[in-house]
Each structure stands twice: as structure tokens, then as C-alpha cells.
ZALO-148879 format. One record per residue (C-alpha): residue in one letter; x, y, z; residue number from 1. Coordinates in Angstrom, 1 decimal, padded with zeros to 4 digits. Layout:
N
NODE  A  X  Y  Z  NUM
...
// end
This chain:
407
NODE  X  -070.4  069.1  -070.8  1
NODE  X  -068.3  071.6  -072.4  2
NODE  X  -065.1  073.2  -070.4  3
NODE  X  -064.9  076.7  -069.7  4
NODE  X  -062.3  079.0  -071.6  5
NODE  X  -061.0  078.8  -068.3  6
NODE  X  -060.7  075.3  -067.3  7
NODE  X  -059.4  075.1  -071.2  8
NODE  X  -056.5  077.4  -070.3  9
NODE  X  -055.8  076.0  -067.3  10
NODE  X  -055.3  072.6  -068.6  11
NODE  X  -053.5  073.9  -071.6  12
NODE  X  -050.7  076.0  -068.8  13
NODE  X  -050.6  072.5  -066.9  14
NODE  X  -049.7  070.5  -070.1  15
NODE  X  -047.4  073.0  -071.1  16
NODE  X  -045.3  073.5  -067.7  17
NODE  X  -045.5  069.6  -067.4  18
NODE  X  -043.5  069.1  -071.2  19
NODE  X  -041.5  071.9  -070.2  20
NODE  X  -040.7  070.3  -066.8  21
NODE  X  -039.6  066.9  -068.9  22
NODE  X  -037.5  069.3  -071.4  23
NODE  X  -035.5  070.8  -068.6  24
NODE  X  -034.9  067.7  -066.7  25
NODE  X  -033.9  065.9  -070.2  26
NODE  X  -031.7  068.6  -070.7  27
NODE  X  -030.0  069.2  -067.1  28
NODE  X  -029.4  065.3  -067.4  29
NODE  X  -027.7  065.4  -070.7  30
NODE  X  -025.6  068.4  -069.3  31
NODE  X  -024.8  066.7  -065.7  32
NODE  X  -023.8  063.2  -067.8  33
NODE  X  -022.5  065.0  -070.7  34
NODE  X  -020.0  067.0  -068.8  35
NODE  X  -019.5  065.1  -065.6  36
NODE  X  -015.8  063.5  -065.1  37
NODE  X  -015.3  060.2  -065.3  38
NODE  X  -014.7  058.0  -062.5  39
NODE  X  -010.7  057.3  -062.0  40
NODE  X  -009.3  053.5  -063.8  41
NODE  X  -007.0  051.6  -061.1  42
NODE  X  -004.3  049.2  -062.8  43
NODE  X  -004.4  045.6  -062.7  44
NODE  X  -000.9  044.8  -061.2  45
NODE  X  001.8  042.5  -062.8  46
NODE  X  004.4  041.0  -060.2  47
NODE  X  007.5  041.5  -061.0  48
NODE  X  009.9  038.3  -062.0  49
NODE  X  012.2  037.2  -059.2  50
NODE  X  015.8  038.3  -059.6  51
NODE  X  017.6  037.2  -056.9  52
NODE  X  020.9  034.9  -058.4  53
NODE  X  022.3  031.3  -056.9  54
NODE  X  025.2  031.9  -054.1  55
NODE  X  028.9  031.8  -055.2  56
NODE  X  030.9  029.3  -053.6  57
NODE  X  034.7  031.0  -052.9  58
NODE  X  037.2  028.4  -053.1  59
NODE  X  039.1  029.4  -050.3  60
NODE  X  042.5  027.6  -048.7  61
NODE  X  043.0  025.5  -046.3  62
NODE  X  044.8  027.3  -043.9  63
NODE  X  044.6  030.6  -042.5  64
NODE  X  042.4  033.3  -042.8  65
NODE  X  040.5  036.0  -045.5  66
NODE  X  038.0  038.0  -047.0  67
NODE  X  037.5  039.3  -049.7  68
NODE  X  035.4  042.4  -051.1  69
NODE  X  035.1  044.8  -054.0  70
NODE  X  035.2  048.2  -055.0  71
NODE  X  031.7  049.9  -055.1  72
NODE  X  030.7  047.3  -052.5  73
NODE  X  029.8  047.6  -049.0  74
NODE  X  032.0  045.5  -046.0  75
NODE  X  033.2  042.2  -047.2  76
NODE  X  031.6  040.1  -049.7  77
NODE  X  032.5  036.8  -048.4  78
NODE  X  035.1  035.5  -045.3  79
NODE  X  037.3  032.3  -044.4  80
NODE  X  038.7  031.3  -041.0  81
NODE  X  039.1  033.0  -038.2  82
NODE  X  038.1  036.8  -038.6  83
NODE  X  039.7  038.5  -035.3  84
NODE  X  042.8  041.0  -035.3  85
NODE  X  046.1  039.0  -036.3  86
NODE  X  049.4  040.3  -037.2  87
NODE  X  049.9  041.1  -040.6  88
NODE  X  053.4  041.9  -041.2  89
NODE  X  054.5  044.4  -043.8  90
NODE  X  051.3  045.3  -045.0  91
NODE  X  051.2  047.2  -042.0  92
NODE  X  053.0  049.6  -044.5  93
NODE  X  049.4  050.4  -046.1  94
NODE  X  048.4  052.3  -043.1  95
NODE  X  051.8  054.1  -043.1  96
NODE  X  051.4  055.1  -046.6  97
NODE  X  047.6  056.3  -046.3  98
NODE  X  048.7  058.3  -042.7  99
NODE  X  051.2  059.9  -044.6  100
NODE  X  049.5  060.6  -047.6  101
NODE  X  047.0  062.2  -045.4  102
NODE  X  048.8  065.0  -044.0  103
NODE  X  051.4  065.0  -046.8  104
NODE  X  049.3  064.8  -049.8  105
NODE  X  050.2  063.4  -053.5  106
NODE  X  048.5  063.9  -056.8  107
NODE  X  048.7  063.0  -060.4  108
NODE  X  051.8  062.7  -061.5  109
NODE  X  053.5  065.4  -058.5  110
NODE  X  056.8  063.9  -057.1  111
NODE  X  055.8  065.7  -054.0  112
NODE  X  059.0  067.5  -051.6  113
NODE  X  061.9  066.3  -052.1  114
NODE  X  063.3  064.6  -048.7  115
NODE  X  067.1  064.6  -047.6  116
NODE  X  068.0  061.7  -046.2  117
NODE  X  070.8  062.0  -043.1  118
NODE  X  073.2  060.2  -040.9  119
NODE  X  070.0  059.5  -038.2  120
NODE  X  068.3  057.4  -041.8  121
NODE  X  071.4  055.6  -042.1  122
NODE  X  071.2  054.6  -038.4  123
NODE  X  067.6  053.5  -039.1  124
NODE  X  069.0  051.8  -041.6  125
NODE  X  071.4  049.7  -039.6  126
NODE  X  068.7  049.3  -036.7  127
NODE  X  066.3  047.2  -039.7  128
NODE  X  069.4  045.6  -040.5  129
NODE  X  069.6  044.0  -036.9  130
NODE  X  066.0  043.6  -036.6  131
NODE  X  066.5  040.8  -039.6  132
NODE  X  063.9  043.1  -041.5  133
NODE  X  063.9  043.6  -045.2  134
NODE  X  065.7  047.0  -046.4  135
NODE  X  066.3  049.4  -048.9  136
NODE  X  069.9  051.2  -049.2  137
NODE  X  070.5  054.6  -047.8  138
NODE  X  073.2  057.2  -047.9  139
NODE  X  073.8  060.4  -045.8  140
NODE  X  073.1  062.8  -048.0  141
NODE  X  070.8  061.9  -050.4  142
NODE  X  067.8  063.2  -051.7  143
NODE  X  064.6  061.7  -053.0  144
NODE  X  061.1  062.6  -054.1  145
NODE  X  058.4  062.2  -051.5  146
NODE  X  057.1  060.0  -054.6  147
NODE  X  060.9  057.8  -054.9  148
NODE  X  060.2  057.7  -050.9  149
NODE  X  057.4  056.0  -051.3  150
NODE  X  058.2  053.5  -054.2  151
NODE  X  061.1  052.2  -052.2  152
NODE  X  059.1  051.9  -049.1  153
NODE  X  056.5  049.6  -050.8  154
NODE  X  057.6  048.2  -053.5  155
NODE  X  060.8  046.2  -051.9  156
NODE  X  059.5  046.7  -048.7  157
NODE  X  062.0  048.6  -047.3  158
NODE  X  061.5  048.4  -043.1  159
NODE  X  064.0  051.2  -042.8  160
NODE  X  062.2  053.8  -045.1  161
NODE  X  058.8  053.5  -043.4  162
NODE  X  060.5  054.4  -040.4  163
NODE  X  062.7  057.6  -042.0  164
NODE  X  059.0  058.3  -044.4  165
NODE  X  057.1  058.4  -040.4  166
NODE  X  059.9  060.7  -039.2  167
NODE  X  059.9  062.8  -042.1  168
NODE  X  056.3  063.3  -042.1  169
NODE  X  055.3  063.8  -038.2  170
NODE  X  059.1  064.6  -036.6  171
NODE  X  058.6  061.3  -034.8  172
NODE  X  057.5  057.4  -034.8  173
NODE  X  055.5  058.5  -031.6  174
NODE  X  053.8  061.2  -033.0  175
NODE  X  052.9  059.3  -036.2  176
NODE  X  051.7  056.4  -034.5  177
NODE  X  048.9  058.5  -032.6  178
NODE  X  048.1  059.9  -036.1  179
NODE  X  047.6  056.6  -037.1  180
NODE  X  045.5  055.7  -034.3  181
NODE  X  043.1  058.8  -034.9  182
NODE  X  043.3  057.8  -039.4  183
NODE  X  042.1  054.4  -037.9  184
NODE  X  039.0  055.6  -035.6  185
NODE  X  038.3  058.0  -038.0  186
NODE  X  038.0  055.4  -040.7  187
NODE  X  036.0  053.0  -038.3  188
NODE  X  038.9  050.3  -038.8  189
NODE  X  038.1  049.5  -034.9  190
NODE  X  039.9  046.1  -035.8  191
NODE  X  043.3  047.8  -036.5  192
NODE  X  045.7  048.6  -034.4  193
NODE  X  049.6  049.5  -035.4  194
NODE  X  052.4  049.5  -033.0  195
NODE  X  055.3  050.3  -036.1  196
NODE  X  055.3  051.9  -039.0  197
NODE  X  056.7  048.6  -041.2  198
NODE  X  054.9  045.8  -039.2  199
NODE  X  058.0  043.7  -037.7  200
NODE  X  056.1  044.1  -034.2  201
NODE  X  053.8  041.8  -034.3  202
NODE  X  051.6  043.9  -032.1  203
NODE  X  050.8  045.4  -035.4  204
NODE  X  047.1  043.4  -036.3  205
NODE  X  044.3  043.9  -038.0  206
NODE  X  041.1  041.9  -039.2  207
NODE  X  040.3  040.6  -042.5  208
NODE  X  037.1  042.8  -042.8  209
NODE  X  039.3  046.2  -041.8  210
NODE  X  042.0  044.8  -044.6  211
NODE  X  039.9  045.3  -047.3  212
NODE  X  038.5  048.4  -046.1  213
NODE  X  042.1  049.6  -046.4  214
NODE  X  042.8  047.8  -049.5  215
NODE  X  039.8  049.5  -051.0  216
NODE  X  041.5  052.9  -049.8  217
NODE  X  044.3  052.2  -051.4  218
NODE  X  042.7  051.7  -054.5  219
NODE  X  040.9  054.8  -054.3  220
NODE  X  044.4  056.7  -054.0  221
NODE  X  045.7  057.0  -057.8  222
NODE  X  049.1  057.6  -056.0  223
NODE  X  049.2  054.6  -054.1  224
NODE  X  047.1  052.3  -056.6  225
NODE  X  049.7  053.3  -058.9  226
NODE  X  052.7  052.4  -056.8  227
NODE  X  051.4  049.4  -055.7  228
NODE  X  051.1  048.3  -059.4  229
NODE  X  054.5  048.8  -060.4  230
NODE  X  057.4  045.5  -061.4  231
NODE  X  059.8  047.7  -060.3  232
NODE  X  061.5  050.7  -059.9  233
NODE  X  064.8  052.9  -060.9  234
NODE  X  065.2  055.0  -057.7  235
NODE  X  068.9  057.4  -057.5  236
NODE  X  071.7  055.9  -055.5  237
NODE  X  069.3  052.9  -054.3  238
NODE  X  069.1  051.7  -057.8  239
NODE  X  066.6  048.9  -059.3  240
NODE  X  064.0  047.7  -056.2  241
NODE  X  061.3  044.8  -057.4  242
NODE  X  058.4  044.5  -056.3  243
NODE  X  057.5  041.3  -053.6  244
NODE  X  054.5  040.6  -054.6  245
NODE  X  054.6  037.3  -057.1  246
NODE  X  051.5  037.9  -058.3  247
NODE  X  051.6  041.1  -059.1  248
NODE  X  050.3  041.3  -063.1  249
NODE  X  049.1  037.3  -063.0  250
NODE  X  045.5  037.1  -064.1  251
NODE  X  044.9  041.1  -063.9  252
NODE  X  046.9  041.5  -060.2  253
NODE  X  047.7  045.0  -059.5  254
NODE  X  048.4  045.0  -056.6  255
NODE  X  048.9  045.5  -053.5  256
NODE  X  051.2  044.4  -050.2  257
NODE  X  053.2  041.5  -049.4  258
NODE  X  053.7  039.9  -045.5  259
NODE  X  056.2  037.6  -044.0  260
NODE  X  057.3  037.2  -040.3  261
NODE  X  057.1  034.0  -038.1  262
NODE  X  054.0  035.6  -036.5  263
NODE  X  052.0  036.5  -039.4  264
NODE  X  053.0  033.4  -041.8  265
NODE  X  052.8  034.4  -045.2  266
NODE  X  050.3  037.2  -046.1  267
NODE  X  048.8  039.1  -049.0  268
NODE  X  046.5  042.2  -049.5  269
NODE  X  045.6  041.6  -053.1  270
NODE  X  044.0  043.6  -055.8  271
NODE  X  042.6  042.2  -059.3  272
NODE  X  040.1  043.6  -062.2  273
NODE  X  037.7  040.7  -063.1  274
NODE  X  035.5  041.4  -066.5  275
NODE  X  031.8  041.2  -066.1  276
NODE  X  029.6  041.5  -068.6  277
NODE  X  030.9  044.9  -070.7  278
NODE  X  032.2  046.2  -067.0  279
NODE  X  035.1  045.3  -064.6  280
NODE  X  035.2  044.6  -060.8  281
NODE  X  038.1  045.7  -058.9  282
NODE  X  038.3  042.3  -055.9  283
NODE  X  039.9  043.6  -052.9  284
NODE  X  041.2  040.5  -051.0  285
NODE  X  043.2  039.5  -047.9  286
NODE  X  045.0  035.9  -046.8  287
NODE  X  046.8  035.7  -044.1  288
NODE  X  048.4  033.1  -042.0  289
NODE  X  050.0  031.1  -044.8  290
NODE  X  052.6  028.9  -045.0  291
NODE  X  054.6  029.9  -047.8  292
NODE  X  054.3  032.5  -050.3  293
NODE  X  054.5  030.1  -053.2  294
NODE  X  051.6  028.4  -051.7  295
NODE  X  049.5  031.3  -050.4  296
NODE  X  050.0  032.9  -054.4  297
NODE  X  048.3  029.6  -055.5  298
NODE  X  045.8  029.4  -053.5  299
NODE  X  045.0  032.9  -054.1  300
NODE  X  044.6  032.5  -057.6  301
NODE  X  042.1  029.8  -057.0  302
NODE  X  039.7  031.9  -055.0  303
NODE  X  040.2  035.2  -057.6  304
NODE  X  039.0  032.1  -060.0  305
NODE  X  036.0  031.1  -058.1  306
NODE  X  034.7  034.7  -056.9  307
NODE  X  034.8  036.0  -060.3  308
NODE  X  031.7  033.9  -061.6  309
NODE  X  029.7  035.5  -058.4  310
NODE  X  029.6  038.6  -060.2  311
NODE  X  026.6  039.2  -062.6  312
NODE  X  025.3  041.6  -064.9  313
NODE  X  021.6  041.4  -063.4  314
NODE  X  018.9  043.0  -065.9  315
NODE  X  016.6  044.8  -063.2  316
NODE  X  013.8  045.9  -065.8  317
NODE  X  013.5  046.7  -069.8  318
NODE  X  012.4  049.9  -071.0  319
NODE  X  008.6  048.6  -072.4  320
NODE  X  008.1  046.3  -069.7  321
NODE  X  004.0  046.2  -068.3  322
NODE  X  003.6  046.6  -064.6  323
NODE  X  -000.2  047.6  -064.9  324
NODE  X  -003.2  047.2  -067.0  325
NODE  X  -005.6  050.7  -067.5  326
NODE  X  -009.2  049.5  -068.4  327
NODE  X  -011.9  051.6  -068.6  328
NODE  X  -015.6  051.0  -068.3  329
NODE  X  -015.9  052.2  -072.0  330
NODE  X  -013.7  050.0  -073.3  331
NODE  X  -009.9  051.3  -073.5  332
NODE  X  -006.9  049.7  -072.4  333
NODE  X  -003.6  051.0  -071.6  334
NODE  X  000.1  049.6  -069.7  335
NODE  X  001.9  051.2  -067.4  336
NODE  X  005.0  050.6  -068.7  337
NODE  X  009.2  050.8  -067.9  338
NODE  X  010.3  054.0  -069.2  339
NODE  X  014.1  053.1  -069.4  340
NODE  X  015.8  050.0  -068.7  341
NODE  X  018.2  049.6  -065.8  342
NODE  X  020.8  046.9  -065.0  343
NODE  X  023.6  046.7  -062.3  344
NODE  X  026.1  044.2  -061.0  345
NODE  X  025.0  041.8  -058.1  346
NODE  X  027.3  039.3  -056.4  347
NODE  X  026.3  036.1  -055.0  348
NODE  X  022.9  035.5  -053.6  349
NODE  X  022.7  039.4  -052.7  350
NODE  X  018.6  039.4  -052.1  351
NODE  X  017.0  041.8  -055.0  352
NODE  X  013.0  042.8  -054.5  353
NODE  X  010.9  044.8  -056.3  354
NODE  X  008.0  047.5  -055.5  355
NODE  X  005.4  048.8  -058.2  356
NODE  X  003.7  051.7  -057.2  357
NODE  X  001.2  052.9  -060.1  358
NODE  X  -001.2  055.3  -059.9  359
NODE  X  -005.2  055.2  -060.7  360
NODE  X  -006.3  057.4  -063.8  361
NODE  X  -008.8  059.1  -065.3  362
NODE  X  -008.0  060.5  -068.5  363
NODE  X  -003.8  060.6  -069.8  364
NODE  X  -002.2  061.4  -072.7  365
NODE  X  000.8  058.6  -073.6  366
NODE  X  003.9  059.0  -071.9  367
NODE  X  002.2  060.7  -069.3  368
NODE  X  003.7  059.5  -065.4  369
NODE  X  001.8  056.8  -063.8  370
NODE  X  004.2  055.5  -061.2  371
NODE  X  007.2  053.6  -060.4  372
NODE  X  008.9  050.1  -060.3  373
NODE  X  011.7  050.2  -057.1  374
NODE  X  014.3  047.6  -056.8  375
NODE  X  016.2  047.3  -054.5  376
NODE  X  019.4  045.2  -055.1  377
NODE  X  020.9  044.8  -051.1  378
NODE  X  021.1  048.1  -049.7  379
NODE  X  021.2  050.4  -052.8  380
NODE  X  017.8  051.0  -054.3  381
NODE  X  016.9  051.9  -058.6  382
NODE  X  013.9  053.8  -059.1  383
NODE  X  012.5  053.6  -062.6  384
NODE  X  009.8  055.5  -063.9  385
NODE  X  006.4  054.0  -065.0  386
NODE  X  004.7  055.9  -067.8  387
NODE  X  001.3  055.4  -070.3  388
NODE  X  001.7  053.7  -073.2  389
NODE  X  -001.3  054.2  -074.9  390
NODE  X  -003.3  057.6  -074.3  391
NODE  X  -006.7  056.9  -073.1  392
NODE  X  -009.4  059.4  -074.4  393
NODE  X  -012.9  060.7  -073.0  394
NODE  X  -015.9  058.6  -074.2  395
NODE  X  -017.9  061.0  -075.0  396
NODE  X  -021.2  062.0  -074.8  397
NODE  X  -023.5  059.4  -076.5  398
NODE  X  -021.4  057.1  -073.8  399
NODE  X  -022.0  059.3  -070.8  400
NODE  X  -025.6  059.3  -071.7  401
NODE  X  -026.2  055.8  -071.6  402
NODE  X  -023.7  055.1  -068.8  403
NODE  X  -025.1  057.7  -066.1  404
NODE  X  -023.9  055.6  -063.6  405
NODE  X  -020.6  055.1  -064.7  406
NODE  X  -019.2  058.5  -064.8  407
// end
């Protein structure tokens, strides 16, 4: 049986809405693949190499007391003996020097005010004299730089020029001993506690750990690191004073103060350079309590010796280094990858760790910012960026089309 001209067009408006049905689904999936984005590429993680260094062993004496740190190092690196507040003699004259400094100031090469010295310095003088403490010559009449002040304070020793440099500065040795006591909260030295200007009272103590707080202080003064540097001295009418400090220039000593009374034994606040790697370390280091000074320099020279080799030049990361693999489902790989290199000095066994934080991606161009690599060496932490090394590209649309559930 025939069809109608109708059913005929019917069927023909059915076959043609049907094909045209198929032609706008094939096309609306080519478009949705075709220009959908692509799902996001986590990295595959690489752990990062221990760092962390064997302990140093400090050779320290036998007798007394110390610690010992270093400039651009927190507290004290590493201690011997008992750590409580002793006397420590004439390096009491560190605080003296850094009190007056404070409200009297010195810089560069400035040889400050010059100070006239009068019959009451002379009396000083005598008083030192009687004390048994060590002295510098003084005459009624003369004047000095604050700067000349200050060598023959420190460098010899000199009891009776503390006293006449406390006077000078704050009108009296009261009135500079309670500026000491508020330059010693104020630099958390809770340890320290001065009862003279020149440290013949042996209720002048302090702790190893506040010791090299102050000796790191001093270093950071150019006035006083210099002073405490220098062989000797030409100062008018007191002439040539020498430095007491044996050691001073020995195996890169520069410094800084000397010790003696029957209380304190034989003491030294000691400063040194030690290389490492291309760089230098300034050691601040304290011993206190010994017996002689011949034997305390010795010993001292030992432990400089022993603490140097704790210092490292630790590589924390090279520039290139992989701390993530990029692969993508169509078949591209990439690294995320150190962007610079970064290395610092570690002592000892200080604990180093390391964090990698990298980012999942989609599509990136090379060099492009994926995340970071932290390490943190103690308390101070290096952030280094991480970055593409390879760019990874769309895979176009022949792969979206026969991917569609990939994208």
C-alpha cells in the first residue's frame, strides 16, 4: 500500500529533525569538549634531603666557668660549669663603657669632649691606689679626649679612670650606677648587677650568658670594638698604656676585657674572627674563675680551636633543584623547581627542616610561580621560590574530543 503525500512528508520532517537533532548534539559536544578547561595537575612531591649537621664538641677547661656565642646568633651557643651570677672583676668596665657611651655618644673617628681632669681625679687616683687596684696616671690639670678617656680606662685597666669617666659622665658614681641598673633591664641582662664602675667590689657579677650578650654589644660599637682591639696606646702626660689582654691578636683575638681579683680568679671576655667557608664568624666568649691568666689564655685558645669546626657553610637548596613533578593526563611533564639557591651558616647540631608548599596547575607558561620550599635553620626561616620549568601547553582539541571525561 502506497503512503500518502502526507505520511511521505511527515516521515521525511521526522528524518530530517532527527539528523538535525544528531548534528546539534555532535556539534554542542565538540564545542562543550573543545572549549572546556582542563582539570587542574597536582605535583608529585620530592622530600627534601636532611640537613641537620653532627654536634660540635667545645673543648672547654677544667676549672671555672663559660659560654660562648657569636655574632648574628641568638643567646649562647654552648656553656661550661656553673652558669649563675659570679664576680667578674674588671670587665665590669664593659658595662661602664656601654652606660657611658649611651648618654655620651661616640662615632667614627670623633674624639668626643674633651674632659679636664682635677684635684678630686687625682684623689680618685690615690683612693685605687689604696684599694691595690690597677691604675692609670693622673695630673690636676689635664685634659683628654672623651676618646684618650676611654683608651686608658680599658686598655690598662685603669680603676681610677672608670671612676673619674662615671663622674664625668652622670656628676656622680650614684647616679651612674642607677643608669646602669636601668642600661641593664633595658637590655634584659637580668643576670647583671654592678655595684662599681671598675669591678674591685666583688658585688659586681654577672652570668656567662649576659657576658656575651655584652660582649656582643661591644662588638656592635665601632668605638669600643675598636678600642678593645688596640696593643697599646700613646695618651698626653700618661704616656704608653698596653693592653692586658695576652691574647689580644693570637689566632684572630681582638678583643675584649681582662679580670683579676681573688674573688673572680682570672677572667676573660674574649672576641675572635674564625673563617668559614668564604665568610667569618665573630666568637663572643667568656671564662671566668681561672687560676692564672697564663693558664686561662691557653685554655682559651683550645676552645676558640674546637668551636671553630662547629661552624658550617650549610647548602639549604640549589637553584634547579625538583620539589614536584606536573603530569598531565595528556601526557606532559613538568618540575617545580628552586628558583635561586640559598646557603647560610649553621653551628653545631642547630635542627634545620624543610616545608614544600607547591601549587596544583592547569595550564603555565615556564618560570611561572608554583610554590615554595621553607627552611628553617633554628629560629630564622629562608623562603625560596618554586617556579615551572617546562611550560605545559593545552592539548587541544582532537584530545579533548576523545578525552571528554578528562577535561
Amino acid at each position: 500500500m502506497s503512503l500518502s503525500r502526507r505520511q511521505v512528508y511527515r516521515r521525511r520532517r521526522i528524518a530530517f529533525f532527527g539528523v538535525l537533532a544528531v548534528a546539534l548534539a555532535f556539534v554542542a559536544y565538540l564545542t562543550s569538549t573543545g572549549l572546556a578547561p582542563v582539570s587542574s595537575t597536582a605535583a608529585a612531591l620530592t622530600e627534601p634531603p636532611a640537613l641537620t649537621q653532627a654536634a660540635a664538641l667545645p673543648a672547654w677547661p677544667d676549672q671555672g666557668a663559660g659560654a660562648i656565642g657569636a655574632v648574628g646568633f641568638d643567646g649562647v651557643l654552648a656553656s661550661s660549669g656553673e652558669q649563675g651570677s659570679v664576680p667578674i672583676a674588671s670587665i665590669t668596665k664593659m658595662v661602664t663603657a656601654l652606660v657611658i657611651l649611651e648618654s655620651k655618644p661616640l662615632t667614627g673617628d670623633d674624639p668626643g669632649p674633651d674632659i679636664e681632669f682635677t684635684d678630686a681625679d687625682v684623689d680618685i687616683y690615690y683612693d685605687a691606689i689604696a684599694e691595690n687596684g690597677s691604675v692609670a696616671p693622673v695630673v690636676s690639670g689635664m685634659v683628654l679626649s672623651q676618646r684618650e678617656a676611654f683608651e686608658t680606662m680599658l686598655i690598662p685597666s685603669a680603676n681610677n679612670y672608670s671612676v673619674s669617666l662615671a663622674v664625668w659622665a652622670f656628676g656622680s658614681v650614684d647616679a651612674y650606677l642607677a643608669a646602669a641598673a636601668d642600661f641593664l633591664a633595658a637590655n634584659a641582662l637580668t643576670g647583671t648587677t654592678v655595684a662599681d664602675s671598675s669591678g674591685l667590689s666583688a658585688q659586681s657579677v654577672s652570668s656567662p650568658a649576659d657576658l656575651v650578650a655584652i660582649g656582643k654589644l661591644v662588638m656592635a660599637d665601632p668605638v669600643l670594638a675598636a678600642i678593645v682591639a688596640m696593643p697599646t696606646a700613646e695618651i698626653p702626660t700618661v704616656g704608653t698604656v698596653t693592653n692586658t689582654n695576652k691574647l689580644l691578636g693570637v689566632d684572630g683575638v681582638e678583643g675584649i676585657k681582662t679580670g683579676t681579683t681573688d674573688e673572680a680568679g682570672a677572667c676573660l671576655l674574649f672576641a675572635v674572627d674564625v673563617p668559614v667557608g668564604d665568610s667569618s664568624v665573630t666568637l663572643v666568649g667568656v671564662v671566668l674563675g681561672g687560676d692564672t691568666h697564663s693558664e686561662l689564655n691557653e685554655s682559651i685558645l683550645g676552645l676558640i680551636g674546637s668551636v671553630q669546626p662547629g661552624f658550617r657553610t650549610v647548602t639549604l637548596v640549589e637553584a634547579g633543584t625538583p620539589f614536584g613533578t606536573y603530569t598531565t593526563p595528556w601526557g606532559q611533564s613538568g618540575q617545580a623547581v628552586a628558583e635561586t639557591s640559598a646557603s647560610t651558616v649553621v653551628w653545631s647540631d642547630t635542627p634545620i627542616t624543610s616545608t614544600v608548599d607547591v601549587a596544583a596547575v592547569t595550564l603555565a607558561e615556564k618560570g611561572d610561580s608554583v610554590g615554595s620550599l621553607d627552611v628553617t635553620v633554628g629560629t630564622e626561616t629562608v623562603t625560596v621560590p618554586l617556579v615551572l620549568d617546562q611550560t605545559l601547553t593545552d592539548p587541544g582539541p582532537f584530545w579533548r574530543w576523545t578525552h571528554p571525561g578528562e577535561v
